[in-house]
C-alpha positions as CSV (number, residue, x, y, z in Angstrom):
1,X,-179.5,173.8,16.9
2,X,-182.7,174.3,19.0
3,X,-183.5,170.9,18.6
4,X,-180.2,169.2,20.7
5,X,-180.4,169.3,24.5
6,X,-177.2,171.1,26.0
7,X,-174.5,168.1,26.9
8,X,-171.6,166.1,24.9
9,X,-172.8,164.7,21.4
10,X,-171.0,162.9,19.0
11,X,-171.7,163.1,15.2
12,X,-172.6,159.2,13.7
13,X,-170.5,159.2,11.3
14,X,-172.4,156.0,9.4
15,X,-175.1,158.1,9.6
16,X,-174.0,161.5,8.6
17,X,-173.4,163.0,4.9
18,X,-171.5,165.8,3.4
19,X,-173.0,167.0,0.0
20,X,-171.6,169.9,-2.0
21,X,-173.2,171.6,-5.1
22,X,-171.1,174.0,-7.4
23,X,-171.3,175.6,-10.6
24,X,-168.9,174.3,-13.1
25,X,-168.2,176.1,-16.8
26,X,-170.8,179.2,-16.2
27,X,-174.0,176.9,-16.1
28,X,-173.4,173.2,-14.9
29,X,-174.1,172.3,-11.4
30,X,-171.8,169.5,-9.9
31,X,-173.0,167.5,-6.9
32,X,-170.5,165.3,-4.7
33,X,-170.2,164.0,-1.0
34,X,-167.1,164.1,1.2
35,X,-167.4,161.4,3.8
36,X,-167.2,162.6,7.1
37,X,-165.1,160.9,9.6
38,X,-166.2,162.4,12.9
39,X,-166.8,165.1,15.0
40,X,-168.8,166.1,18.1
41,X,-171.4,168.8,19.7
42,X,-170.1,170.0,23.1
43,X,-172.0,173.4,24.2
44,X,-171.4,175.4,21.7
45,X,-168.3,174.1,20.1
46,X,-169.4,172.2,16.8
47,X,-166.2,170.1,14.9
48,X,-166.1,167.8,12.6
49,X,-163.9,166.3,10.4
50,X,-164.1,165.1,6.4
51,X,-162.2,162.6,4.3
52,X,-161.0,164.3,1.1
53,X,-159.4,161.0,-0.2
54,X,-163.5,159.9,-0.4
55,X,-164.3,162.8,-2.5
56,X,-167.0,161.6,-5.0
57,X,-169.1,163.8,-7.6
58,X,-169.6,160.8,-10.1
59,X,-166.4,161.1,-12.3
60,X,-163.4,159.4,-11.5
61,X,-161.2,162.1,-13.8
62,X,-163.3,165.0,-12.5
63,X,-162.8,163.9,-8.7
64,X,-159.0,163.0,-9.4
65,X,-158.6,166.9,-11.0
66,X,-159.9,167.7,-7.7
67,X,-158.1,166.3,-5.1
68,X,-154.7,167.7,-7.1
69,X,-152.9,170.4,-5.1
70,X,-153.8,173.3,-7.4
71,X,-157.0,172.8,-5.9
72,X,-157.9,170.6,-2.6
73,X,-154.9,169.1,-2.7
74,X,-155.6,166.1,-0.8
75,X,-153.2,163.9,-0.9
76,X,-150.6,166.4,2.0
77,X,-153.9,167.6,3.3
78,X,-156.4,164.9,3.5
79,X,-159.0,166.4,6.2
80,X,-161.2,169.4,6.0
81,X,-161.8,170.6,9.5
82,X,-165.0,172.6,10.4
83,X,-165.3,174.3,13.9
84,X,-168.2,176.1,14.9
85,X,-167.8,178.8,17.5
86,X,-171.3,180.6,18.3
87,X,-174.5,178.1,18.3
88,X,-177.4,180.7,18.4
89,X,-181.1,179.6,17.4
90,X,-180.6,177.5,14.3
91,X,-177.3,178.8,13.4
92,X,-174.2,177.7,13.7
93,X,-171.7,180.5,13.0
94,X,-167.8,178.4,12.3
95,X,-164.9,178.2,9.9
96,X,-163.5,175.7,7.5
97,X,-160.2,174.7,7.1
98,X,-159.0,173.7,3.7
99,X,-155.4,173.7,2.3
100,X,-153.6,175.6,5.2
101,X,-156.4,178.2,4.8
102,X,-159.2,179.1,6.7
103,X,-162.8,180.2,5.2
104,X,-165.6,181.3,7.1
105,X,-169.1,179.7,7.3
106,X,-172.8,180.4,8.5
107,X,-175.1,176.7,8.5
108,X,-178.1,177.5,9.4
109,X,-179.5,174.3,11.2
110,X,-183.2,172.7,11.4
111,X,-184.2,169.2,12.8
112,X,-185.1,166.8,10.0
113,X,-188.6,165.0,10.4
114,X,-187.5,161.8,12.3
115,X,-185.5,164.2,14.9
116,X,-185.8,163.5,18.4
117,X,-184.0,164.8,21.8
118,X,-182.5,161.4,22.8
119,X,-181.4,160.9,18.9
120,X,-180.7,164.6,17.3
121,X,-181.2,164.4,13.6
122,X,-180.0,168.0,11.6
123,X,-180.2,169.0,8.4
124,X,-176.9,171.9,8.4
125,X,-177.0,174.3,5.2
126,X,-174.8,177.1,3.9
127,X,-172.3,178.8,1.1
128,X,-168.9,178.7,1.3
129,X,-167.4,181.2,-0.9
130,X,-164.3,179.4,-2.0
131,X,-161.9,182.4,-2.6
132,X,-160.2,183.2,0.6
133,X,-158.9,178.9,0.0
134,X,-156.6,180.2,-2.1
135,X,-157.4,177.5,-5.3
136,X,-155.6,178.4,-8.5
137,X,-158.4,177.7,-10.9
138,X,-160.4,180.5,-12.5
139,X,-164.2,181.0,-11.2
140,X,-165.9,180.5,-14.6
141,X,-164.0,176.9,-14.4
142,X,-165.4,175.8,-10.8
143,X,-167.6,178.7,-8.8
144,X,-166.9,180.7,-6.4
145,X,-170.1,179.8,-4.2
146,X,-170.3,176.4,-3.0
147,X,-173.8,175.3,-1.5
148,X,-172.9,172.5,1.0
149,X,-175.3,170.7,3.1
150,X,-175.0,168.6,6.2
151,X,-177.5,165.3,7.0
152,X,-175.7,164.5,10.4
153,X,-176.6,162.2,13.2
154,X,-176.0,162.7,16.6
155,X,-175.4,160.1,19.9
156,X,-174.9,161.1,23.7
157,X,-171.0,161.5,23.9
């Protein structure tokens, strides 16, 4: 995160989306956000926190099969928790935490056009390769490799 000054930041969450691409079936691609509720920037310790409940990919029935506890279960685990350990150059090398599980993560991160020191606006990308989250639905149903991208907002915190 070349772009952010060293110091305390806190992620906007008003300003900030979570957006998640998958396959689905072999050959559809299914696009959803997860709201994020917070987080924060301090050195090099990245966390943030998403709402599951919010989960939205554009169909009721399709997010409601989702949030069941066969797969995100949601409802006794309503947060995913992401904590980023080594901030190197545009990278931001973390973990996930989903469903009692942990999965790791590389986002590699880049300012967006309107970014500036006092502001901080990122664009954070990566895969998440769902297996080690233990879901119990085969991979030609939902795929293994998530793309997942981060528009997030930072303000001195």
């Amino acid at each position: 995160m070349t772009a952010v000054r060293s110091g305390n930041w806190t992620v906007v969450a008003a300003g900030t989306t979570a957006r998640f691409a998958v396959r689905n079936l072999g050959f559809n691609r299914v696009t959803g956000t997860i709201p994020v509720r917070g987080g924060s920037v301090q050195g090099s310790a990245v966390r943030a926190e998403l709402d599951l409940e919010g989960l939205d990919t554009g169909h009721a029935k399709r997010d409601a099969d989702l949030r069941k506890p066969s797969l995100l279960d949601s409802a006794a685990r309503p947060v995913l928790r992401f904590t980023g350990t080594a901030v190197d150059a545009g990278r931001v090398d973390g973990a996930l935490e989903l469903r009692g599980a942990t999965c790791p993560i590389t986002l590699t991160v880049q300012p967006a056009p309107d970014d500036r020191p006092e502001a901080p606006h990122l664009i954070a990308t990566g895969v998440l390769d769902r297996a080690p989250l233990r879901m119990r639905v085969p991979r030609f149903v939902i795929g293994r490799h998530i793309e997942i991208t981060v528009d997030v907002r930072l303000a001195p915190g």
